[in-house]
C-alpha positions in Angstrom: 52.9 97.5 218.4 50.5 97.6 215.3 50.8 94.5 214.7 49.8 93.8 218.1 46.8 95.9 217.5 45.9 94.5 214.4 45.8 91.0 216.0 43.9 92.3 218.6 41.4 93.2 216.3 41.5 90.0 214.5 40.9 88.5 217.3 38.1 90.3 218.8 36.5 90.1 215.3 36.8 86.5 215.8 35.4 86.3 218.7 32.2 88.4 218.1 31.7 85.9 215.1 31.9 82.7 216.9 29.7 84.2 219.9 27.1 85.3 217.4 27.7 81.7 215.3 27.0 80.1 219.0 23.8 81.5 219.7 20.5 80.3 218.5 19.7 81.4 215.3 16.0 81.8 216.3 16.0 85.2 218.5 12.8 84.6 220.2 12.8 82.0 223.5 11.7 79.0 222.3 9.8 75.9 224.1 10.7 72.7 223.1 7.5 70.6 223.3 6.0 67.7 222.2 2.5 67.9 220.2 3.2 64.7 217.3 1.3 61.5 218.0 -1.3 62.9 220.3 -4.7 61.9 218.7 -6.4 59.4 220.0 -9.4 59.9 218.2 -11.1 60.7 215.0 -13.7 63.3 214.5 -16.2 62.8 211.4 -17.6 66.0 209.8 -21.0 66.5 208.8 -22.1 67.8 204.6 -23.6 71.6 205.9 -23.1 73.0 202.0 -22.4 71.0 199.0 -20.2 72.6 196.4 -19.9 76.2 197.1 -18.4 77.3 194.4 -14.5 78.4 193.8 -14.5 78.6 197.9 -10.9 79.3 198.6 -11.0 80.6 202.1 -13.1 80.9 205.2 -13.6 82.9 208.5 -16.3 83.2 211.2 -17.1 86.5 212.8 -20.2 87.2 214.9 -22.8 85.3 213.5 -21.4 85.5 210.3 -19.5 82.7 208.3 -18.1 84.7 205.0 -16.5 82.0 201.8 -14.3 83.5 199.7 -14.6 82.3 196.1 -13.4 82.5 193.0 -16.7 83.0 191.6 -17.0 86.2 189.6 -20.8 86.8 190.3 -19.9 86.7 194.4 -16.2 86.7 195.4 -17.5 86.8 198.8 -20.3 84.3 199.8 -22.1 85.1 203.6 -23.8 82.4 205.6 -25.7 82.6 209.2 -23.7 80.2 211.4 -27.6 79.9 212.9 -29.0 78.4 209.7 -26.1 77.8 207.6 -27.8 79.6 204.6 -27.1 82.4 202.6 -27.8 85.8 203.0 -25.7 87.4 201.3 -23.0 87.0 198.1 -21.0 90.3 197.6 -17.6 91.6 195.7 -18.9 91.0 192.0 -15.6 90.7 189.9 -14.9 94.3 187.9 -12.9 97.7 188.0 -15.7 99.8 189.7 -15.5 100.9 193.6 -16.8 98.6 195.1 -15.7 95.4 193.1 -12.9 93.7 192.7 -10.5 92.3 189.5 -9.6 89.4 191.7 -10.4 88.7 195.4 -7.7 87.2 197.8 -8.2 86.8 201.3 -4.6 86.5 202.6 -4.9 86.5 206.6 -8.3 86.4 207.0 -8.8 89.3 209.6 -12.1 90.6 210.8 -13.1 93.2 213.6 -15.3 95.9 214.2 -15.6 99.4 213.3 -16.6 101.8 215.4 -20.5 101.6 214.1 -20.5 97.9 215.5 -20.5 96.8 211.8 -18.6 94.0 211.0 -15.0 94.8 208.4 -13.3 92.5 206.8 -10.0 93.8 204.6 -9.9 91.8 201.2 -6.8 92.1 198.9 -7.9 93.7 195.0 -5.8 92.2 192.7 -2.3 92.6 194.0 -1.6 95.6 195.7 -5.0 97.6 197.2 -7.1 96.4 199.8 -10.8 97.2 200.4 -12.7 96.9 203.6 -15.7 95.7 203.0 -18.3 96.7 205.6 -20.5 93.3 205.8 -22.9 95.2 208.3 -23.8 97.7 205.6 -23.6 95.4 202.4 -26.4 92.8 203.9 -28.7 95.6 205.2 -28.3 97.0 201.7 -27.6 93.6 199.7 -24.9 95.3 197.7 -21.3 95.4 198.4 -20.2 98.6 200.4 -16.7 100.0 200.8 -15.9 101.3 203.9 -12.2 102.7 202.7 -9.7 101.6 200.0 -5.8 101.8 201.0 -2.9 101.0 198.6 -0.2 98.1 200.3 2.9 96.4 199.5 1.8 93.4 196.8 0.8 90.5 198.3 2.9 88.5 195.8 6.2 90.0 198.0 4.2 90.7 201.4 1.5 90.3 203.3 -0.1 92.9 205.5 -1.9 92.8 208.8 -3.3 96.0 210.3 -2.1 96.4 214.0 -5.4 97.8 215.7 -7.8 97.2 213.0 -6.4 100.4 211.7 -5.6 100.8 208.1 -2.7 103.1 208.7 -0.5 101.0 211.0 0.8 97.4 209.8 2.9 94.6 210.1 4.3 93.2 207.0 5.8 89.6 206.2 8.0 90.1 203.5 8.6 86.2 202.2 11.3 86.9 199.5 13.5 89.9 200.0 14.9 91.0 196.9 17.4 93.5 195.3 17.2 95.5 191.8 19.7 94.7 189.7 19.6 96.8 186.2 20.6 94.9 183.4 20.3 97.4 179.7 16.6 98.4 180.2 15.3 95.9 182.7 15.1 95.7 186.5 16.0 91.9 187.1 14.7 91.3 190.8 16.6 88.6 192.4 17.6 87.3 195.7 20.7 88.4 197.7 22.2 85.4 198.5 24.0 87.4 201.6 20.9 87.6 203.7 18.1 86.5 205.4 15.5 86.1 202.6 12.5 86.9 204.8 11.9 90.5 206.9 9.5 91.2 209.4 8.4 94.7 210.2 5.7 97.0 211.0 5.0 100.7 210.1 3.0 103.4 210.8 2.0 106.0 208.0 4.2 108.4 207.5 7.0 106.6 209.7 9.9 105.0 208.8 9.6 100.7 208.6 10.6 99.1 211.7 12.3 95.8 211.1 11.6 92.6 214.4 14.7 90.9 213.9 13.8 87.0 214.0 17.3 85.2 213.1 20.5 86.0 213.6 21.6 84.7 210.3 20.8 82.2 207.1 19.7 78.9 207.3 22.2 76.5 206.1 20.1 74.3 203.1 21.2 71.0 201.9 20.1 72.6 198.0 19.8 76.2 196.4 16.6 76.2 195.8 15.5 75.7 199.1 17.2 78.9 200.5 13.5 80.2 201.3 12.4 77.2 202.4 13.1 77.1 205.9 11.1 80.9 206.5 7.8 80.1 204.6 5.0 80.6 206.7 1.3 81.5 206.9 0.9 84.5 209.1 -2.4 84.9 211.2 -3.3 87.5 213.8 -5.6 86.9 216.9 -9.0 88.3 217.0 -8.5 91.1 219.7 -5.1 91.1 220.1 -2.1 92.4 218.7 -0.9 88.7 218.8 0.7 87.3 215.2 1.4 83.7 214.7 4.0 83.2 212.4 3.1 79.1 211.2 5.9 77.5 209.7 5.0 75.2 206.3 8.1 73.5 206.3 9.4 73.6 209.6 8.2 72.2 213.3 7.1 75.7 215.1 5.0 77.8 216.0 6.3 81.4 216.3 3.8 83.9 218.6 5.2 87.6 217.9 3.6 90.0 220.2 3.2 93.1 218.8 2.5 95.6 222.0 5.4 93.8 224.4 7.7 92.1 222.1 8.7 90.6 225.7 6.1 88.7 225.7 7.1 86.8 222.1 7.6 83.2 221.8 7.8 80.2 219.7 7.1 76.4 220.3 8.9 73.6 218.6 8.2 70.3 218.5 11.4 68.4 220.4 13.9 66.0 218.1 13.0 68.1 214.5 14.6 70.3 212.4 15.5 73.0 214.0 16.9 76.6 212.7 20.8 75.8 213.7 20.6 72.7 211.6 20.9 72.2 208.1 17.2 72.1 206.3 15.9 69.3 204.1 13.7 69.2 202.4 10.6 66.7 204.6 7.6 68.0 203.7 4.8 70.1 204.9 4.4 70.6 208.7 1.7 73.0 209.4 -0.7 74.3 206.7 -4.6 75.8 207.6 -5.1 77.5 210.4 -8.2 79.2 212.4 -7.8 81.9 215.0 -10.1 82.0 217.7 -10.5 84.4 221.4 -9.4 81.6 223.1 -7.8 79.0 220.7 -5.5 78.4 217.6 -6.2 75.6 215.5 -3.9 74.4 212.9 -3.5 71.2 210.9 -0.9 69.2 211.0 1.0 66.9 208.3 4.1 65.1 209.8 2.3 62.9 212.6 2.3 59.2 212.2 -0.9 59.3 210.9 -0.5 61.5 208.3 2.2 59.7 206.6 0.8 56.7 206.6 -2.2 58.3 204.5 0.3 60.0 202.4 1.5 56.6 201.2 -1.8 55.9 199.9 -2.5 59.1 198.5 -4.7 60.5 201.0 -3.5 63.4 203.3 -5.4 63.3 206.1 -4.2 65.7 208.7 -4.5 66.1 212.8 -6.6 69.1 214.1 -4.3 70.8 217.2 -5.7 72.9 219.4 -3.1 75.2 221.1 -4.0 78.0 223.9 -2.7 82.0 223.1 0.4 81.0 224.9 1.4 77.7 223.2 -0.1 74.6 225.2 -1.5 72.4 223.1 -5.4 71.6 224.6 -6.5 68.9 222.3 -5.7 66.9 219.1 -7.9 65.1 216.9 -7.5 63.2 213.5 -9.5 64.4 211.1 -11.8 62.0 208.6 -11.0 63.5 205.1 -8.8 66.2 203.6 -8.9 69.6 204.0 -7.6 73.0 202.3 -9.7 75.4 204.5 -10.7 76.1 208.0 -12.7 78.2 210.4 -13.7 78.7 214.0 -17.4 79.2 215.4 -16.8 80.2 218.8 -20.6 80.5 219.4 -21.3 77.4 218.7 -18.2 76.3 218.8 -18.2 74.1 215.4 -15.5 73.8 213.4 -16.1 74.7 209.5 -13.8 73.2 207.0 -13.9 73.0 203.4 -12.9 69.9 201.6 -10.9 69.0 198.2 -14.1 69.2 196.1 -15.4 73.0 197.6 -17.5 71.2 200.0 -18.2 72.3 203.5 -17.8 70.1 206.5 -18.8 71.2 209.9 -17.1 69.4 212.7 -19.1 69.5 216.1 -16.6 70.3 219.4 -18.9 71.0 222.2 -17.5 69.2 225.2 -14.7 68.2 223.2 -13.2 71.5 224.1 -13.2 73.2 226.9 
């Protein structure tokens, strides 16, 4: 009779595995859809800023197009999108209040407070960020700090704050590691038993609460690709609790919804890679992305016409334009590369900085609906 039981067990054990084994590995329903080798034309950008200096990242909010630089005189450099010239350069580089030792814009979220000013939250160093009331720092041409809050390091995780509130976040851990003690250092390494990435959000004074995304590990063809498959830039809609979640080195888009997780998604493009299969190493997929009311745009590096570029040294990507819920709306090559990107909705131009800190603006208006 035990050993009845026990092969019951065994067996049921089994079972569970296999079923679990059987399912997708991505948890979230997932389109397959087809966005490669859509462009049919090429869009030519026009010189709006010649070397702006250290320019690392971009993002549009009002009126307002803000640079950040890695220039220690202004690590934040503000344009009118009217007149495309400056009006303001703020976030001097130093250890008082209101500057910082090194300025990193991670996700490049903006919103308003509850004065109408315009906040953006800019990473200090590694592990505080500072919103910096732009409203307040051009009416006074200094750099004003509207709050200062302590976070996870952005070298392990970066932070998104779910209702513009400082308090309540959603983190993207990218390597999960453990502590192992080893005579008087703490060796930080990866477990090799889990998924290397977590997902979570958490409220002050709460414990974290983890959104499962995978089931289990991806299988890699090498060692050293075991985070790989996971990398992503993570982006957040302007109004919305909406994340995107855009893969680097793998063909989706991942849409996690943070007030009705029924409402989560992702798209893949059909006949890749997927998450059940075994990842190799092909190259970059998605990398740059701009977040719009009505529109994601993200470039793209594994169409036809990439690749061809690639081979003579160029990497020209395509410009997709996808909807909130995952339909792509238009495609376009684009005439030179580009590190750096950001939406006018106004105006609807398209800012982009080149390899040489140059900014391009790309003219959509009736190219888009």
């Amino acid at each position: 009779m035990r050993k009845a039981v026990q092969y019951l067990c065994v067996a049921m054990v089994a079972s569970l595995m296999f079923s679990c084994s059987s399912k997708p590995n991505l948890m979230l329903p997932t389109r397959q859809v087809d966005y490669r080798n859509k462009s049919e034309i090429t869009i030519k950008g026009r010189l709006v800023i010649n070397d702006v200096l250290g320019a690392e990242r971009m993002m549009v909010f009002d009126t307002l197009l803000m640079v950040t630089c890695n220039n220690p005189a202004s690590q934040l450099m503000v344009y009118s999108t009217n007149t495309l010239q400056p009006i303001g350069g703020f976030c001097t580089r130093g250890r008082a209040g209101n500057e910082f030792l090194r300025l990193y814009s991670t996700t490049e979220q903006r919103y308003y407070d509850e004065n109408h000013h315009v906040i953006v939250p800019l990473v200090d160093y590694m592990d505080v960020i500072k919103e910096v009331d732009v409203t307040e720092s051009l009416n006074e041409q200094r750099t004003v700090i509207k709050k200062t809050t302590d976070i996870m390091p952005f070298v392990d995780a970066i932070t998104v704050f779910i209702d513009n509130d400082t308090d309540n976040r959603f983190l993207y851990e990218h390597a999960v590691t453990t502590i192992r003690e080893e005579g008087n250092n703490r060796i930080h390494e990866l477990d090799q038993t889990r998924i290397p990435v977590r997902i979570s959000t958490q409220k002050a004074g709460d414990e974290m609460q983890e959104i499962p995304l995978f089931r289990r590990k991806v299988d890699v063809s090498d060692e050293h690709y075991v985070v790989m498959p996971y990398a992503a830039l993570i982006k957040k809609h302007p109004q919305r609790n909406l994340i995107v979640y855009e893969c680097l080195n793998m063909d989706y888009l991942l849409f996690i919804d943070l007030d009705d997780n029924e409402k989560s998604f992702a798209i893949h493009q059909k006949g890749s890679t997927t998450f059940d299969d075994t990842y190799i190493d092909s190259g970059e997929y998605f990398i740059g992305c701009a977040t719009a009311t009505d529109y994601l745009f993200v470039l793209y590096y594994h169409g036809d016409y990439t690749l061809k570029n690639k081979d003579s040294g160029q990497m020209l990507p395509e410009l997709l334009a996808f909807d909130w819920t995952g339909n792509l709306i238009k495609s376009f090559k684009m005439d030179r590369e580009i590190f750096g990107l950001a939406y006018d909705e106004l105006h609807k131009i398209l800012f982009c900085l080149n390899t040489t800190e140059d900014l391009y603006a790309y003219d959509l208006n009736g190219m888009i609906p």
